[in-house]
N, C-alpha and C positions, 0 to 999 in steps of 0.2 A: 452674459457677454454677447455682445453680436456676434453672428456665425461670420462675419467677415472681417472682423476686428481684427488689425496687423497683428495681434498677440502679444504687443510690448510690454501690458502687464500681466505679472505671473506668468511670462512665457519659459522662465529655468524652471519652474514648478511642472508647466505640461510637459517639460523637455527629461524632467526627470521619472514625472510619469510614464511618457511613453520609451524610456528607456526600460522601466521595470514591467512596461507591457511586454517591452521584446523576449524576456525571459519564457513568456510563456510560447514560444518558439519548442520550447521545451517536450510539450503536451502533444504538437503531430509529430515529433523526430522520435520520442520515444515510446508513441503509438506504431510507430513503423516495426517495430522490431518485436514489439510481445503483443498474444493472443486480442484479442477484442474482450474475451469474457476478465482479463488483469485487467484492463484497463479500464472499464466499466468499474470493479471493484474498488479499483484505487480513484476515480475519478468520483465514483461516488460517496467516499468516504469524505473525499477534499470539500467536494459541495456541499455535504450536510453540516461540515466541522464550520467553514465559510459563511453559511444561510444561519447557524446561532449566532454564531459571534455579529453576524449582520444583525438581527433580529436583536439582539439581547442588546446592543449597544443605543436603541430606543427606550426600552423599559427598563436600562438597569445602569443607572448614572455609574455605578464603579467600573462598570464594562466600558460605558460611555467615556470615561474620563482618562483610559488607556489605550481603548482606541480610536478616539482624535490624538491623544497627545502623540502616540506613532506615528497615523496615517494621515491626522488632518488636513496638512496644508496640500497633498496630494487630492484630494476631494472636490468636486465640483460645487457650485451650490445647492443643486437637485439632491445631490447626493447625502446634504447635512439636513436636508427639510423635516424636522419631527412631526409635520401632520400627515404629510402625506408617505413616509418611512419610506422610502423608496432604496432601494438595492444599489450597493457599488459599483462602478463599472467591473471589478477583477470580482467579483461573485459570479456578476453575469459571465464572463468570461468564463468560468470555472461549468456553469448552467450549460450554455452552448456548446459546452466540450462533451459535456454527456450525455445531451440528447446527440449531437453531432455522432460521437462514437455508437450509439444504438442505434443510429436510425441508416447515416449512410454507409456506403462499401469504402474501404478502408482509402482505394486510391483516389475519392473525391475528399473525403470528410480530410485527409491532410492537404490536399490544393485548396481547400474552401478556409481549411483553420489558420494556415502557412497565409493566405490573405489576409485574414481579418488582423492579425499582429503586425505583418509589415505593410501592406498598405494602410488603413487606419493609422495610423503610426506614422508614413511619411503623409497621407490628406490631413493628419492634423497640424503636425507641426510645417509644412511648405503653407497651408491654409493661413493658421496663425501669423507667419513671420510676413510672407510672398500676397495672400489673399486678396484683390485689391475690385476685381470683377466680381459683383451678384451674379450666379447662378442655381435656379432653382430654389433652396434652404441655406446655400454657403455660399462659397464661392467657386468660380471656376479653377483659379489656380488650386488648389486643395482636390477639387474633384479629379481633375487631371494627373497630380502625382499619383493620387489613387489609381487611377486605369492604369498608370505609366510602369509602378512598381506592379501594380497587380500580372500584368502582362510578363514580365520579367518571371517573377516567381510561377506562372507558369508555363517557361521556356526549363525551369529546374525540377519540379516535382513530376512524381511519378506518371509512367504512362503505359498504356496496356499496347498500346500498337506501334506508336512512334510515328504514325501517318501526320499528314496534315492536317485532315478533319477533327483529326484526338486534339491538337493545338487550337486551330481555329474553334471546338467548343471550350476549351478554357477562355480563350480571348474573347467570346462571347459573354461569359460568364463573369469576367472581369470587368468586363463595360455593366453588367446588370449590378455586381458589386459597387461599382461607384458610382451610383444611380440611388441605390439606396442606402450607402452611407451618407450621401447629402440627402435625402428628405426625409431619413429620418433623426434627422435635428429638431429634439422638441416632444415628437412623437413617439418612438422606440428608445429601447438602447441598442447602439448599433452592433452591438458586442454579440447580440444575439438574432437581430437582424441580419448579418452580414453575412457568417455563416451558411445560415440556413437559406438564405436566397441563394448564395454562390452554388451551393450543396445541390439543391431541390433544381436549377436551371442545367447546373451539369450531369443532374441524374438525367433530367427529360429529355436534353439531346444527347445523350449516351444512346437511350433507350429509339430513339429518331433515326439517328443517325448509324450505331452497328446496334441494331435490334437481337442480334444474335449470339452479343459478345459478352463473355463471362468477366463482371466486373471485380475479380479477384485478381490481386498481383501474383505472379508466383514464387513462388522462393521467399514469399514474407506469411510469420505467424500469424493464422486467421482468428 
């Protein structure tokens, strides 16, 4: 489909899609509240259990034939390609949650994951319906609800200082997030793209910006 196509067709399909993205809202709200080493355990259980049933639904027509018949019309066409097997977007989704949980400090990896669900989610579907200017790999309209919702969600998520520079590097960060959920149309999945830019940009001006600041919340299980 064109990355700027109004979305008229199969747009209740995307709309249903990224409705069952939003659930995984789920994954930093209730990473907030238990340790890192639970959440690694149970995150990596969900990923392996996700990467068979992904995998085995190539090589095993009775797998295959259960889950399209569930998930099908949710699926992209990348997504169905049996030569090149490529992974779900809600795999990758599951993928980025668990490297995101190892790798960054607890108050970035939920401002970066808390993105990638609601903005993605309002850049595809204003994209879809609104999209009407090329910009970049999509469109303008798409990439802008991205920054717009991005920004928002981080006026709500967690903050170690409460200053304005703690904001102004989220709103940096969220301009770098909708920079690279439009080009990587085609290229990535943005699922795991999105993330780990938002994450990796607000690690380095954390690290720029208060060099000295200990990037633990407090009062939440480490």
């Amino acid at each position: 489909m064109n990355p700027i196509d109004n979305g008229t067709i199969h747009y209740r399909d995307e709309l249903v899609r990224k409705l069952i993205h939003l659930f995984s809202l789920s994954i930093p709200t209730i990473y907030y509240f238990i340790p890192k080493s639970v959440a690694i355990i149970i995150l990596a259980s969900l990923t392996a259990f996700a990467l068979v049933v992904d995998v085995a639904r190539y090589f095993h027509p009775e797998v295959g034939k259960i889950f399209y018949k569930i998930f099908g019309f949710l699926l992209r066409k990348h997504e169905v390609d049996h030569e090149k097997k490529n992974l779900n977007g809600a795999t990758y989704v599951l993928i980025s949650a668990l490297i995101g949980v190892i790798i960054f400090p607890k108050v970035i990896f939920v401002t970066a994951f808390a993105i990638l669900i609601i903005s993605d989610t309002s850049a595809a579907l204003i994209g879809r319906k609104f999209g009407k200017r090329p910009f970049l790999r999509k469109s303008f309209e798409g990439t802008l609800a991205f920054f717009i919702s991005a920004s928002i969600v981080i006026l709500f998520t967690p903050k170690l200082t409460e200053s304005f520079a703690e904001y102004m590097i989220g709103f940096v960060a969220a301009f770098i997030g909708a920079i690279v959920e439009n080009i990587s149309y085609g290229i990535a999945d943005d699922n795991l793209s999105i993330p780990l830019s938002v994450g990796f940009i607000m690690w380095a001006l954390y690290l720029i910006v208060f060099p000295n600041l200990d990037l633990i919340l407090p009062n939440v299980p480490r």
